[in-house]
N, C-alpha and C positions, 0 to 999 in steps of 0.2 A: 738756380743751379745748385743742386747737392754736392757739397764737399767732400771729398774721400775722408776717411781719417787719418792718413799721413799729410795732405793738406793741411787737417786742423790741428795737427801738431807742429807742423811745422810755422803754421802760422802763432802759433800761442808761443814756440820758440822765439818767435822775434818781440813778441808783445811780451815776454818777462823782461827783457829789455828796452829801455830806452834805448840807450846809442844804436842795439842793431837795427830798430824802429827808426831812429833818424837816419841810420845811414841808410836802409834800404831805401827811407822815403827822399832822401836825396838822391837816388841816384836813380832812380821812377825815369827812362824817356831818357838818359842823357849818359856818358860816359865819361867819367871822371879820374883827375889824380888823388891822391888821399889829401893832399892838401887843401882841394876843393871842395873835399867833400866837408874835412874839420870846420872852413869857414860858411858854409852853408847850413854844417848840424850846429855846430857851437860847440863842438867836442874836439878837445886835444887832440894834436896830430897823434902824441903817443899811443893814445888810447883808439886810435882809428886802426891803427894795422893788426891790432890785437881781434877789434872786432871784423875785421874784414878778412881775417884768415878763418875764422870761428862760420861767419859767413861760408867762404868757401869750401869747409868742410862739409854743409849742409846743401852744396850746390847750387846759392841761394843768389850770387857771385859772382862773377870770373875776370878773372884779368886778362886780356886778351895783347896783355907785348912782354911776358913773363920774362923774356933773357935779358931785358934790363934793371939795370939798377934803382935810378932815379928816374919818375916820372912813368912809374906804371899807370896802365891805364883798367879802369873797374869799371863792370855793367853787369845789371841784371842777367841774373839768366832767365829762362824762358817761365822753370818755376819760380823766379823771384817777383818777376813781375806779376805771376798769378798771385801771390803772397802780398802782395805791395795793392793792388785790387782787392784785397778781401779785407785787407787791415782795417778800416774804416767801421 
């Protein structure tokens, strides 16, 4: 399958990073709290919400119960998960 080029930028977006590379790949198949996500990557909760909002500005993301406070919930989007398959 040939990659667009916004694909392969967007995938090389997550591969300058580690954490967005752990978090995307933590959250491959499953929907998660930031919490779950920290102890899964090995990355500080602090340092999660920072890459999970970075995340969702590339739509890579989503949170799907946004009016709460604690205990948001995050999942791939549709392009993330294509991004989470290419990484490898």
């Amino acid at each position: 399958m040939e990659l667009s080029d916004e694909m392969l930028t967007e995938i090389s977006y997550v591969q300058i990073s580690k954490y967005r590379e752990k978090v995307m790949k933590s959250l491959d198949g499953d929907v998660k709290i930031p919490t779950a996500i920290a102890n899964d990557s090995g990355i500080r909760t602090n340092h999660i919400s920072k890459v999970l909002s970075e995340l969702k500005a590339h739509e890579l993301v989503e949170c799907i119960n946004p009016e709460v406070r604690k205990g948001r919930l995050y999942r791939l989007t549709d392009k993330g998960e294509n991004i989470v398959k290419n990484l490898e």
